[in-house]
N, CA, C and O atoms as CSV, one atom per row, in Angstrom:
chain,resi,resn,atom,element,x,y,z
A,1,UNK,N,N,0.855,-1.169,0.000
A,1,UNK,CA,C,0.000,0.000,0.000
A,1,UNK,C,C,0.904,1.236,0.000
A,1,UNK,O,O,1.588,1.504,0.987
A,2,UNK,N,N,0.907,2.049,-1.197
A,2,UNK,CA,C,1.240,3.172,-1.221
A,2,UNK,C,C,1.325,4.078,0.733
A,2,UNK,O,O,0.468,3.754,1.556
A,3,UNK,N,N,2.186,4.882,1.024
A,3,UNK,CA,C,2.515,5.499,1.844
A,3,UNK,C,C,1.187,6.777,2.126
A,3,UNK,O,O,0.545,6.984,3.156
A,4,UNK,N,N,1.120,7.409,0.909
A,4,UNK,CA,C,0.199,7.867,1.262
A,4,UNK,C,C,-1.303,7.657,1.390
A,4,UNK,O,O,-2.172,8.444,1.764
A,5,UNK,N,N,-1.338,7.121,1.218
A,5,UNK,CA,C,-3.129,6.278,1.798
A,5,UNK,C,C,-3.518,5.698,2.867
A,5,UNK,O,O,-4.512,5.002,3.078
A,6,UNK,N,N,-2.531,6.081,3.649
A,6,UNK,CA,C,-2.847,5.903,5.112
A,6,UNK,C,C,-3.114,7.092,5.844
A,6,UNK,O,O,-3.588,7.017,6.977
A,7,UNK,N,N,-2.784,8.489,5.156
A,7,UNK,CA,C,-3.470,9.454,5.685
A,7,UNK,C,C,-5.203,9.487,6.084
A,7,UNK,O,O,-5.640,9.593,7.230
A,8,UNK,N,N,-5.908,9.385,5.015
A,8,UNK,CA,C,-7.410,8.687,5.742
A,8,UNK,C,C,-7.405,8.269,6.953
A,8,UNK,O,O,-7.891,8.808,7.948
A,9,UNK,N,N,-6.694,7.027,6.830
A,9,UNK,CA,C,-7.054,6.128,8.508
A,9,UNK,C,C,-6.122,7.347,9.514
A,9,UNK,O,O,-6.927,7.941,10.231
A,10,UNK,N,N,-4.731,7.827,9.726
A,10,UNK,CA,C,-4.479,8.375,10.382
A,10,UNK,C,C,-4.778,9.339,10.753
A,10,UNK,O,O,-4.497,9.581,11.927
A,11,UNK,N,N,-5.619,10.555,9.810
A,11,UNK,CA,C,-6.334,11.453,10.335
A,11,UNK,C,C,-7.506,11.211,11.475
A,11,UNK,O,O,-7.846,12.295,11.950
A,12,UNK,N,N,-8.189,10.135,12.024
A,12,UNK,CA,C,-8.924,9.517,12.958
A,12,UNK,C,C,-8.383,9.952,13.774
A,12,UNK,O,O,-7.237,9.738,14.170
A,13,UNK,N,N,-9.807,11.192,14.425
A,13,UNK,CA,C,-8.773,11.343,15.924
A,13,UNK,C,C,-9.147,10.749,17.033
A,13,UNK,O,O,-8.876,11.256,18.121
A,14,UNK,N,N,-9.795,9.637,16.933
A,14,UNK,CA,C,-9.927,8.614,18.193
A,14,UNK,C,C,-9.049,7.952,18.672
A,14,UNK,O,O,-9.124,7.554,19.834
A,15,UNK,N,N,-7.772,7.623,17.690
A,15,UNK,CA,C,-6.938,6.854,18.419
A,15,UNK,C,C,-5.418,7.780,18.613
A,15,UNK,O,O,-5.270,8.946,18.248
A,16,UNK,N,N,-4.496,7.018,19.203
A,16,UNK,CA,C,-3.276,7.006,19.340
A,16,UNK,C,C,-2.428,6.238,18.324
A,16,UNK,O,O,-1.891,5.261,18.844
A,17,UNK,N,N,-2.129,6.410,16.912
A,17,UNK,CA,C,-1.201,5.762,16.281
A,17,UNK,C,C,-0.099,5.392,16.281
A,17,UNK,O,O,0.715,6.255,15.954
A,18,UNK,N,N,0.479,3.957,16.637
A,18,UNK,CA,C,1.925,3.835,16.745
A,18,UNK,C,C,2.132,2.934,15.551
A,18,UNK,O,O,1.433,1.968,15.247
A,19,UNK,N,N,3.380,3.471,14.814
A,19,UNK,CA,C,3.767,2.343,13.408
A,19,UNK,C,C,5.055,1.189,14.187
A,19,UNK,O,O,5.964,1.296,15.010
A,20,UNK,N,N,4.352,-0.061,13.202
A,20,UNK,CA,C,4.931,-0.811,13.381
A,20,UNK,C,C,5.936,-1.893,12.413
A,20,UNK,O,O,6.282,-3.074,12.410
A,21,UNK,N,N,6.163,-0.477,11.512
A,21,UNK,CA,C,6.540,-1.019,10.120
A,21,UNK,C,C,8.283,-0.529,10.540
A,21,UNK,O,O,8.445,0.256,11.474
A,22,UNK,N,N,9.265,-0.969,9.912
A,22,UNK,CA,C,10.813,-0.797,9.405
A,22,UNK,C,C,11.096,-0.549,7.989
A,22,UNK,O,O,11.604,-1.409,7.269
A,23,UNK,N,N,10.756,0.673,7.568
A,23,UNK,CA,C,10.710,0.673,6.214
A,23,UNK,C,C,11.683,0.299,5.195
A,23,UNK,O,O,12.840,0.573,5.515
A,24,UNK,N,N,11.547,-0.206,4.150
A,24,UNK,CA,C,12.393,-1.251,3.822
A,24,UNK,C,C,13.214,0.083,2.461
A,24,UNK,O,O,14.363,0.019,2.024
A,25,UNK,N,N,12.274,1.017,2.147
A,25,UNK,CA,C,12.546,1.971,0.863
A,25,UNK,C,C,12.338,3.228,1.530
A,25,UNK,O,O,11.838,3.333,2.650
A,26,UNK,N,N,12.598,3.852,1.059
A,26,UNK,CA,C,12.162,5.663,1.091
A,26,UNK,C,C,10.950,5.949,0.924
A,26,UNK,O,O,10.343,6.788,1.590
A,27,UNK,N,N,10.263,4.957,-0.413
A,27,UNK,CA,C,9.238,4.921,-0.783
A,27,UNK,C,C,7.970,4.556,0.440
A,27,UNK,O,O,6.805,4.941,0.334
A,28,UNK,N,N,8.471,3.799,1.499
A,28,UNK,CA,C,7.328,3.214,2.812
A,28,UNK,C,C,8.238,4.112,3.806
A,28,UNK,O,O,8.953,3.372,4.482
A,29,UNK,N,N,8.371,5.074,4.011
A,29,UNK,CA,C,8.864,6.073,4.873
A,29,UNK,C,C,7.868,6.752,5.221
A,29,UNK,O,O,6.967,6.935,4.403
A,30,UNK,N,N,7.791,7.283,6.509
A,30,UNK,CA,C,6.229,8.010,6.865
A,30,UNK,C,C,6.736,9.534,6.338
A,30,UNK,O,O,7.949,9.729,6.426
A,31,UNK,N,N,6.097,10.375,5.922
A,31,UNK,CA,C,6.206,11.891,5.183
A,31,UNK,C,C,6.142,12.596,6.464
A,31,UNK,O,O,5.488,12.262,7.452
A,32,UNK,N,N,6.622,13.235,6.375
A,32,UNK,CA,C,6.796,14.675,7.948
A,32,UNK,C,C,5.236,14.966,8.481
A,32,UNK,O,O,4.904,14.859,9.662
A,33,UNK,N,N,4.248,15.393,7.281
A,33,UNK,CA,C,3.309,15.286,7.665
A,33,UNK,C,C,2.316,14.267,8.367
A,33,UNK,O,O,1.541,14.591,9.267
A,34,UNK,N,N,2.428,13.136,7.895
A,34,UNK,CA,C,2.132,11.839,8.829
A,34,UNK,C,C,2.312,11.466,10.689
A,34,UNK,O,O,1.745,11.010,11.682
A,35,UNK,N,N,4.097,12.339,9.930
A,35,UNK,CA,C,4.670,11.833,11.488
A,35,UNK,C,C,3.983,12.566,13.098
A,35,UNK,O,O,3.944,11.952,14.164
A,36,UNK,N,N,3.606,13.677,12.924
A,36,UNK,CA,C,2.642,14.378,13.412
A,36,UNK,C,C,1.258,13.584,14.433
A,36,UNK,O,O,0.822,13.987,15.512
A,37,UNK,N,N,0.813,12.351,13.627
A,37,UNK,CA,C,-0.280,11.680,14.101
A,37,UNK,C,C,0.371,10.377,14.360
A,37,UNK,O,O,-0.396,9.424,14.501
A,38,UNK,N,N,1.368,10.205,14.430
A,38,UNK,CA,C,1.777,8.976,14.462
A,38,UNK,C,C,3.365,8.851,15.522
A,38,UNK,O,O,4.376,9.534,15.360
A,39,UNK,N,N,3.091,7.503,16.843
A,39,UNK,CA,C,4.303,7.624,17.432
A,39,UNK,C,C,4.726,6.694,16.736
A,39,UNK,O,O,3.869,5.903,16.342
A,40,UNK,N,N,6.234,6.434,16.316
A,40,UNK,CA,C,7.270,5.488,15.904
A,40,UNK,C,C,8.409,5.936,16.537
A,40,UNK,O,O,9.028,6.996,16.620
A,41,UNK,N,N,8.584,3.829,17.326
A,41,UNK,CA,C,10.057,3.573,18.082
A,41,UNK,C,C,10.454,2.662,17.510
A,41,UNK,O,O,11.275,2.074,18.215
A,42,UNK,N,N,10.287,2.100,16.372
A,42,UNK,CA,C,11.024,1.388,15.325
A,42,UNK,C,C,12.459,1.422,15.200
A,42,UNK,O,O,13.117,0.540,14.648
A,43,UNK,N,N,12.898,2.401,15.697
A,43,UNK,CA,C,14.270,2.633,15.516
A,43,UNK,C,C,14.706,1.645,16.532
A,43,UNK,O,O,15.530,0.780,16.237
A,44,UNK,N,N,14.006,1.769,18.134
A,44,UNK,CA,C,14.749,1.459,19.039
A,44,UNK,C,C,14.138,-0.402,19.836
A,44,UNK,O,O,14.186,-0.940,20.942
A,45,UNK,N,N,13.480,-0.865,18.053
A,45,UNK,CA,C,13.392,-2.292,18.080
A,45,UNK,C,C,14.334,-3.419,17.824
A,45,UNK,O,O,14.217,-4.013,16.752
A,46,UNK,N,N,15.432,-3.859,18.834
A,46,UNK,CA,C,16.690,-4.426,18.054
A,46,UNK,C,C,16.062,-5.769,17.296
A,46,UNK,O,O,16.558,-6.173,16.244
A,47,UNK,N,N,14.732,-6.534,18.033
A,47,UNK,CA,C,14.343,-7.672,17.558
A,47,UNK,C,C,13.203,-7.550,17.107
A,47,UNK,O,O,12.681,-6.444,16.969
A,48,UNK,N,N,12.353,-9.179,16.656
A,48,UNK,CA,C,10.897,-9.413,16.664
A,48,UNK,C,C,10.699,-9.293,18.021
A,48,UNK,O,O,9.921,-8.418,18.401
A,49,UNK,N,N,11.328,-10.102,18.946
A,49,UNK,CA,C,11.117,-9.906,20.260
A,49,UNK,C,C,10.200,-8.616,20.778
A,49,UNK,O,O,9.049,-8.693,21.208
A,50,UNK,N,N,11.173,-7.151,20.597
A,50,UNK,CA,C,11.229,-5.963,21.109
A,50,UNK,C,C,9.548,-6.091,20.419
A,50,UNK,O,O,8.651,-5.862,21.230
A,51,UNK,N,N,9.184,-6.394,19.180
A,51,UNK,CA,C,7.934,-5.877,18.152
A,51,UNK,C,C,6.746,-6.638,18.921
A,51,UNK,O,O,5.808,-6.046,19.455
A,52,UNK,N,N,6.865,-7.613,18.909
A,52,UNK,CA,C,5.801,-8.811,19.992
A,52,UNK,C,C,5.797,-8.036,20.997
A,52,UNK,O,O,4.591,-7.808,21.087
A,53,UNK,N,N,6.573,-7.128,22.308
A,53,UNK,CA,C,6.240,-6.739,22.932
A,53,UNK,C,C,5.251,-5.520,22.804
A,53,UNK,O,O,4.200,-5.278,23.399
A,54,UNK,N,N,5.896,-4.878,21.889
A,54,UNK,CA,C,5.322,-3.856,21.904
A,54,UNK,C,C,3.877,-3.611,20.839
A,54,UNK,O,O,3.269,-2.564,20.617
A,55,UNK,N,N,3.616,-5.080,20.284
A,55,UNK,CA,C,2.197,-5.067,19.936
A,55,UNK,C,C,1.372,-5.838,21.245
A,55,UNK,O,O,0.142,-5.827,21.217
A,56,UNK,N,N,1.901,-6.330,22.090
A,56,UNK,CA,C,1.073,-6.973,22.970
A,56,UNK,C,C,0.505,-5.676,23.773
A,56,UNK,O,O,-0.557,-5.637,24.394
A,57,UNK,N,N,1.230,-4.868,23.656
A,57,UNK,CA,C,0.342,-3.309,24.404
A,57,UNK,C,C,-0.589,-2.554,23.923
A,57,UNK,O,O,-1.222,-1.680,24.515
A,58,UNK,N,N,-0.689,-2.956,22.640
A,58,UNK,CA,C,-1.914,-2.307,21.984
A,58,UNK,C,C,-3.243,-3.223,21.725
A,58,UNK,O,O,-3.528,-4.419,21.779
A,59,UNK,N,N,-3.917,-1.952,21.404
A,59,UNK,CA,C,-5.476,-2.695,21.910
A,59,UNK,C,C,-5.790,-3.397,19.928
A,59,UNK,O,O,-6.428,-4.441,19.795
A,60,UNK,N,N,-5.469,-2.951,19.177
A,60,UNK,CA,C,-5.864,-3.373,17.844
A,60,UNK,C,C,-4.571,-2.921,16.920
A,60,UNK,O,O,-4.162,-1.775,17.111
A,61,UNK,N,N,-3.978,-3.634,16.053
A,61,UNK,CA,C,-3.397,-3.927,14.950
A,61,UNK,C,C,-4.080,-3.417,13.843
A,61,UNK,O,O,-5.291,-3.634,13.799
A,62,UNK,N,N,-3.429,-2.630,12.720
A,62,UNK,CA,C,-4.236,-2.385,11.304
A,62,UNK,C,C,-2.850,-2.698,10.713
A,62,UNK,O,O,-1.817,-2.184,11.142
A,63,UNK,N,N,-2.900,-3.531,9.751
A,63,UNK,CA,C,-1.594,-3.571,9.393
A,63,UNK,C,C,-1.841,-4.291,7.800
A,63,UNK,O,O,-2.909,-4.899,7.869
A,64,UNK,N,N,-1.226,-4.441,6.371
A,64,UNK,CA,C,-1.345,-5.174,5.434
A,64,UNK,C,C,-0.779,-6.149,6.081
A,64,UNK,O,O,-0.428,-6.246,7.256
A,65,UNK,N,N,-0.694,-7.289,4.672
A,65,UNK,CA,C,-0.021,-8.565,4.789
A,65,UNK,C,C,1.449,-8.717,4.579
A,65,UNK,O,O,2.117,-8.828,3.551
A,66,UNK,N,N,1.791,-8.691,5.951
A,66,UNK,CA,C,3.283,-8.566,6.310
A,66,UNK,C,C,4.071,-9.674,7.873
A,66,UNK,O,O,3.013,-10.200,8.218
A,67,UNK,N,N,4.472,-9.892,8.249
A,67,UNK,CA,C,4.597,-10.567,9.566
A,67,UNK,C,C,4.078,-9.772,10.789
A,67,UNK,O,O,4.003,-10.272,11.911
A,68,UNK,N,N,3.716,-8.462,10.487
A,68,UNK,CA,C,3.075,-8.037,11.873
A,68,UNK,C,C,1.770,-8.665,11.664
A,68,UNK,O,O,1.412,-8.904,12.818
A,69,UNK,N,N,0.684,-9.146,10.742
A,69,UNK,CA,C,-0.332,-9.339,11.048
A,69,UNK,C,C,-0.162,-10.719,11.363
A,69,UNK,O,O,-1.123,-11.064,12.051
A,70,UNK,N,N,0.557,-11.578,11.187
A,70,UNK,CA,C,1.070,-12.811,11.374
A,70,UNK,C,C,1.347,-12.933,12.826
A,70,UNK,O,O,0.659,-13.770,13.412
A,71,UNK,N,N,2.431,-12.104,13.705
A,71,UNK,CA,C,2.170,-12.023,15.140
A,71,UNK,C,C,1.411,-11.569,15.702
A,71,UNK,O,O,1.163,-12.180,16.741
A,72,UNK,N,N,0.680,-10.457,15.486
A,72,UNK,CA,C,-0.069,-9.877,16.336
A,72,UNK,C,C,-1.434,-11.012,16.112
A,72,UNK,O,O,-2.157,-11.119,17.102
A,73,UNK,N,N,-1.810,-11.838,14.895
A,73,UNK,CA,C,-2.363,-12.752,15.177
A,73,UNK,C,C,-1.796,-13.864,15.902
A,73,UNK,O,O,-2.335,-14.147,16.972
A,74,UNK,N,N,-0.970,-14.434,15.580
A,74,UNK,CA,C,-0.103,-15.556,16.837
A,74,UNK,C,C,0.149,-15.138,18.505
A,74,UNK,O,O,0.575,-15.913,19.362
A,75,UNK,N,N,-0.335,-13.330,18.765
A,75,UNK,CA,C,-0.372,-13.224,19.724
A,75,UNK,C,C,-1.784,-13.131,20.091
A,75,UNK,O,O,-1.793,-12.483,21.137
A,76,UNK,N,N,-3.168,-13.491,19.724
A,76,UNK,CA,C,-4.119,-13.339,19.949
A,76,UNK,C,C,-4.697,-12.019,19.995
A,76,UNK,O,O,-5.910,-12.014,20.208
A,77,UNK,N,N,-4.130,-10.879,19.848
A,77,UNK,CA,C,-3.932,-9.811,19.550
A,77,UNK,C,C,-5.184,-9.128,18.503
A,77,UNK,O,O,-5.230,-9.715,17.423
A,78,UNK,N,N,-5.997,-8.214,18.625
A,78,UNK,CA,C,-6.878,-8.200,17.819
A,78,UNK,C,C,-6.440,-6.900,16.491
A,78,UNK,O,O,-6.028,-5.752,16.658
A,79,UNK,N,N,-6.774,-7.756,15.030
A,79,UNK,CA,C,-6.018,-7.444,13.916
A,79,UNK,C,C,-6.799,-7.592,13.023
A,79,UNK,O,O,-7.418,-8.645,12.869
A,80,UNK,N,N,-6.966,-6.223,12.004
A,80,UNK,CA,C,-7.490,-5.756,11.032
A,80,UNK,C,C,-6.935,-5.645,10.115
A,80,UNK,O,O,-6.342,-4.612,9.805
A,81,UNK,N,N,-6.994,-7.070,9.179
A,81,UNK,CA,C,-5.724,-6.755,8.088
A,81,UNK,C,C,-6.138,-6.077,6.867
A,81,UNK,O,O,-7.258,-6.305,6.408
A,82,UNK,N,N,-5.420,-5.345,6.354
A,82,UNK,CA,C,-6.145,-4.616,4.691
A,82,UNK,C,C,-5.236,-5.656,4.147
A,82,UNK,O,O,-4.117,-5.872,4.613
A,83,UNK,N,N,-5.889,-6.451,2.889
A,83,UNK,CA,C,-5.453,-7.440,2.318
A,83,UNK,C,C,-5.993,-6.834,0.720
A,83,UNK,O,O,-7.029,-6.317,0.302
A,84,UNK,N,N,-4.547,-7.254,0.070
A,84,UNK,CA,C,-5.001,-6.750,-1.745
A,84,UNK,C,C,-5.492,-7.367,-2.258
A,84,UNK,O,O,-5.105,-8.532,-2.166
A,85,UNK,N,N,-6.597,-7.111,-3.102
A,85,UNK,CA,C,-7.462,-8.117,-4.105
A,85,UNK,C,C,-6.805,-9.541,-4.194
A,85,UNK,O,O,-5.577,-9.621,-4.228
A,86,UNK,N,N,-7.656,-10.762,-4.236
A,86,UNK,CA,C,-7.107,-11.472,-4.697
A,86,UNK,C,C,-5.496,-11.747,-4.210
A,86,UNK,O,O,-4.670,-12.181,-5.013
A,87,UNK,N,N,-5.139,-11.422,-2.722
A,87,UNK,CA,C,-4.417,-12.033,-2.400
A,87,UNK,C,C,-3.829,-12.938,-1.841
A,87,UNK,O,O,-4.112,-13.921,-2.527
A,88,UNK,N,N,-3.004,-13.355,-0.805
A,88,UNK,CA,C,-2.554,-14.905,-0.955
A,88,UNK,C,C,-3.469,-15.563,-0.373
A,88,UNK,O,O,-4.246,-15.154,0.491
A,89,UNK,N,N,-3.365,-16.996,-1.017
A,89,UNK,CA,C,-3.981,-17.697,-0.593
A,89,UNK,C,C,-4.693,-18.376,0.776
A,89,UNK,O,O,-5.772,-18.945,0.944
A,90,UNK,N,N,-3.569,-18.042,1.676
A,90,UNK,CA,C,-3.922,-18.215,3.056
A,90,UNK,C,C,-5.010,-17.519,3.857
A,90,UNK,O,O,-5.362,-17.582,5.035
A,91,UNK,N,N,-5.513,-16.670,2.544
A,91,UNK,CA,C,-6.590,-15.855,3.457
A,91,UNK,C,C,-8.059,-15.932,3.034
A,91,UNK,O,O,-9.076,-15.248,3.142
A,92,UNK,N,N,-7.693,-17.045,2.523
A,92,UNK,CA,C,-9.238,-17.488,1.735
A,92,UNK,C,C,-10.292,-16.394,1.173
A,92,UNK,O,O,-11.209,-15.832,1.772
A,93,UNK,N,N,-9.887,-16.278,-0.109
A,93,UNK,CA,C,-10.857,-15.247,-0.842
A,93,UNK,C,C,-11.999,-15.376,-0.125
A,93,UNK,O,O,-12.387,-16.424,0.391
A,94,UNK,N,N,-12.847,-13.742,-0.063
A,94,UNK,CA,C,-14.242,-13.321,0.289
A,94,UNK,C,C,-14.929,-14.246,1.506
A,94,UNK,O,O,-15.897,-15.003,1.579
A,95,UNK,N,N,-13.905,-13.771,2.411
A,95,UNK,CA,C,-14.094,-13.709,3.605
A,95,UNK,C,C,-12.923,-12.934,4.580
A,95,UNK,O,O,-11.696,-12.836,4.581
A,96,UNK,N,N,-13.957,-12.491,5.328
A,96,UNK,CA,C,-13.768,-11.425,7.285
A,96,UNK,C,C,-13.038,-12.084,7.680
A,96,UNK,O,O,-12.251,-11.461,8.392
A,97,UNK,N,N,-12.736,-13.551,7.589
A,97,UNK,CA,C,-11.754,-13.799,8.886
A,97,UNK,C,C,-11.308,-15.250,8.204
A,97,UNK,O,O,-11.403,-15.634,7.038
A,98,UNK,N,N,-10.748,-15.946,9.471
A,98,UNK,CA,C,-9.742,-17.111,9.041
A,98,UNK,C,C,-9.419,-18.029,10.339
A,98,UNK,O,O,-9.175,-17.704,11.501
A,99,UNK,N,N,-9.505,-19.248,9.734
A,99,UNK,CA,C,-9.628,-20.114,10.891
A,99,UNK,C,C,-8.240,-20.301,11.535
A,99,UNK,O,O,-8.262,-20.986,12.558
A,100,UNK,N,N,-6.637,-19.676,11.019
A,100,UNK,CA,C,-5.672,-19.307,11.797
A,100,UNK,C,C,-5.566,-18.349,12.591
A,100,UNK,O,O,-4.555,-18.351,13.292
A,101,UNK,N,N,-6.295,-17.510,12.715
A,101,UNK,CA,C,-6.142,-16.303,13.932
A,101,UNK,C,C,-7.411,-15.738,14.269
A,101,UNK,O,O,-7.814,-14.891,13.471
A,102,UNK,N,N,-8.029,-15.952,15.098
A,102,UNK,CA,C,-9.359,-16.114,15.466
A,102,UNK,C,C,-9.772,-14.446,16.100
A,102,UNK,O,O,-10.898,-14.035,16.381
A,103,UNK,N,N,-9.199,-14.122,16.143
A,103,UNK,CA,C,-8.863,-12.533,16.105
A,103,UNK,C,C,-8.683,-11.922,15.004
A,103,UNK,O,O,-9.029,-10.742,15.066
A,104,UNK,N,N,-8.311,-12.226,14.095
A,104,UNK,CA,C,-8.192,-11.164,12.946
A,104,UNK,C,C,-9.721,-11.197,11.808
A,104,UNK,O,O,-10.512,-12.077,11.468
A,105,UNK,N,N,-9.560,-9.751,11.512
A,105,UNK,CA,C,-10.734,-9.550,10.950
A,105,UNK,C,C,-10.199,-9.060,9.582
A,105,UNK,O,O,-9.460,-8.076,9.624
A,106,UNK,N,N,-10.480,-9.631,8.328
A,106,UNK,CA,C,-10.229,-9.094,7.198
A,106,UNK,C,C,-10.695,-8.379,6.253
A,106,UNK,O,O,-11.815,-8.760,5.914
A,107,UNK,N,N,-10.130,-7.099,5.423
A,107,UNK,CA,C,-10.860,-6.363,4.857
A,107,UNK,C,C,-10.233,-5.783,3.352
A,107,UNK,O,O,-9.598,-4.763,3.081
A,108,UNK,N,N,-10.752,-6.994,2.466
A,108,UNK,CA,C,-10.474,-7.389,1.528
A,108,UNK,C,C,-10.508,-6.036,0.319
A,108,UNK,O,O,-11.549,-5.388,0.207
A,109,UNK,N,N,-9.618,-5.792,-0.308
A,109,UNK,CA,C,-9.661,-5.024,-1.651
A,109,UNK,C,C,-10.717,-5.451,-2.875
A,109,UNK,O,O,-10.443,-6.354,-3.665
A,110,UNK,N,N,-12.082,-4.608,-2.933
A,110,UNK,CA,C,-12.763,-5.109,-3.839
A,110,UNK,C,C,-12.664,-5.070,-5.346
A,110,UNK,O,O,-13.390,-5.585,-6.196
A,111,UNK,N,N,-11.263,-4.112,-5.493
A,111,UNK,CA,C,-10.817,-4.555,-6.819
A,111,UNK,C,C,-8.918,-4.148,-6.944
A,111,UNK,O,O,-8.195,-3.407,-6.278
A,112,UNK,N,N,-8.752,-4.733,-7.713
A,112,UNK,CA,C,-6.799,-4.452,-7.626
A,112,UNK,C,C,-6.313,-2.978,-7.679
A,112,UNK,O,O,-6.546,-2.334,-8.702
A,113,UNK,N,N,-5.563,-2.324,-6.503
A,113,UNK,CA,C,-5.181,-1.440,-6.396
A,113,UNK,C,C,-6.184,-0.010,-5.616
A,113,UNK,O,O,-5.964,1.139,-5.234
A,114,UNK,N,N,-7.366,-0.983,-5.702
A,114,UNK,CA,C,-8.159,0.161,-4.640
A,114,UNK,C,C,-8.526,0.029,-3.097
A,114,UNK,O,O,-9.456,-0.502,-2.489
A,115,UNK,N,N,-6.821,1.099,-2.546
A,115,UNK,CA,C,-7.315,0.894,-1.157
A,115,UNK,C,C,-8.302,1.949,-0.619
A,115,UNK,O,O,-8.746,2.042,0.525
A,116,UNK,N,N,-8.471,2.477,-1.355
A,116,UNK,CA,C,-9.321,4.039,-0.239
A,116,UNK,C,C,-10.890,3.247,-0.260
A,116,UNK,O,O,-11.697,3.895,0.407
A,117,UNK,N,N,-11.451,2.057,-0.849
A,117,UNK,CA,C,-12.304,1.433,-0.532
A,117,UNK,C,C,-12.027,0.836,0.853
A,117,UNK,O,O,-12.385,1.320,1.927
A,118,UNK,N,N,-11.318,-0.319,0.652
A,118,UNK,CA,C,-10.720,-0.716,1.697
A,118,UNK,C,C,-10.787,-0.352,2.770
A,118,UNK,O,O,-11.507,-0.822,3.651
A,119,UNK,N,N,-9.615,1.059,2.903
A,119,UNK,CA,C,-9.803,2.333,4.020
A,119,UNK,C,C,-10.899,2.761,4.500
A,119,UNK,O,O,-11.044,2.765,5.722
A,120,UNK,N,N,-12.028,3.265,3.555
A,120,UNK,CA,C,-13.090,3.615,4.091
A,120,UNK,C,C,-14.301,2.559,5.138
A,120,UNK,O,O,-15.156,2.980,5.918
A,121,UNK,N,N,-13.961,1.091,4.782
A,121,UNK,CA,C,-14.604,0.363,5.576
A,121,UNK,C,C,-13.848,0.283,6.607
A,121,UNK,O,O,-14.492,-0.112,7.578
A,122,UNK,N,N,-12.799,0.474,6.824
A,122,UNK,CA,C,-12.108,0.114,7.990
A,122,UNK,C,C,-12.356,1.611,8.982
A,122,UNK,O,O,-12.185,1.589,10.200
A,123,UNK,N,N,-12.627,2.413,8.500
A,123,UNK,CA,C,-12.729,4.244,9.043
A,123,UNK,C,C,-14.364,3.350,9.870
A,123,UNK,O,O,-14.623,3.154,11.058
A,124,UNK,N,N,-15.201,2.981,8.525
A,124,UNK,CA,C,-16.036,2.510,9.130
A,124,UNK,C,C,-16.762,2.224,10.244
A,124,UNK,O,O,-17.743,2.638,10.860
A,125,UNK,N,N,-15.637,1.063,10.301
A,125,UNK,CA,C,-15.335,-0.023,11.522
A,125,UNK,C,C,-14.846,0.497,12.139
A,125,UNK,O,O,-14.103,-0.453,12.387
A,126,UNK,N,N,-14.392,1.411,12.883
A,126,UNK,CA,C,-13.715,2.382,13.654
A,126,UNK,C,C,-14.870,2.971,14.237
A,126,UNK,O,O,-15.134,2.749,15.418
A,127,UNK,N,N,-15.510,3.623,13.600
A,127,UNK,CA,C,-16.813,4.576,13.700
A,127,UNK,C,C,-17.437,3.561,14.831
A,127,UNK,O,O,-17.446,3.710,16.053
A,128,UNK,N,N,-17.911,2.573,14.103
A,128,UNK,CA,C,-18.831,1.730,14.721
A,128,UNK,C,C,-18.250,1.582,16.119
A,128,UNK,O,O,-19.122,1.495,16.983
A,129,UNK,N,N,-17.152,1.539,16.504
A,129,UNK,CA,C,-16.545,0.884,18.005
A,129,UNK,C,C,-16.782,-0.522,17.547
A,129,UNK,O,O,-17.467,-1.075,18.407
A,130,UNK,N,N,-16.472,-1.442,16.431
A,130,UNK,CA,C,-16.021,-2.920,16.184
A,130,UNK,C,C,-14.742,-3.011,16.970
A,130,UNK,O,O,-14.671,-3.825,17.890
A,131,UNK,N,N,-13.536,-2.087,16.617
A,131,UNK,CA,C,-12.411,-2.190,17.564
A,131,UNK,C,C,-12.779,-2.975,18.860
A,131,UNK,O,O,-12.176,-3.967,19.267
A,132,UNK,N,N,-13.801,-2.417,19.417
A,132,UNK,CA,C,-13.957,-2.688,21.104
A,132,UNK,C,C,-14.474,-4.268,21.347
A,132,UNK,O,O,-13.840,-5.074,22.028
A,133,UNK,N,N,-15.159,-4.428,20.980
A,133,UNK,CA,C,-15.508,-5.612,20.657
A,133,UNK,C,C,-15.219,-7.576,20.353
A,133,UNK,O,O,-16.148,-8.285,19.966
């Protein structure tokens, strides 16, 4: 997911945003403006270890398909994955959830390359207080 299309979800001022990404390019770098709504200690994660801890403190995960949604589901951890059209297999097309992480709730791309759909159900689901739940 493009960098900037997470402005949507981060403008939400209900929560406290902490990233839990290590950006791998310049290109997944948070923009100055972002950083504003968002805490990141990524820097001062030497392990997965340090990352498991510090998702076990939060109340919900939003994350694509990457190994954070992978632990924060293996930690029972409750997780909202944005998943791209038609992606991997493990997440069984056209369906919310998955019989590996009984906590995670999925929110599938209804066509290739459109996340601000995506986004907007998840703003949604926010709205609603599903988080709490």
């Amino acid at each position: 997911m493009p960098v900037e299309k997470i402005d949507a979800l981060i403008s939400w001022p209900h929560a406290r945003w902490i990233s839990l990404q290590k950006p791998a390019s310049d290109a997944k770098t948070l923009q100055p403006r972002q950083r504003a709504h968002i805490v990141d200690w990524m820097n001062e994660m030497d392990d997965f270890a340090d990352t498991a801890a510090l998702v076990a403190s939060l109340d919900l995960v939003i994350c694509v398909d990457t190994s954070i949604a992978h632990l924060a589901g293996a930690l029972g951890k409750r997780v909202w994955l944005l998943n791209r059209h038609l992606g991997c297999w493990r997440w069984i097309h056209d369906r919310e959830d998955t019989p590996w992480y009984p906590t995670m709730r999925i929110f599938n791309q209804k066509e290739s390359g459109n996340w601000d759909e995506a986004l907007a159900r998840v703003l949604a689901a926010l709205e609603q207080g599903a988080w709490r739940s």
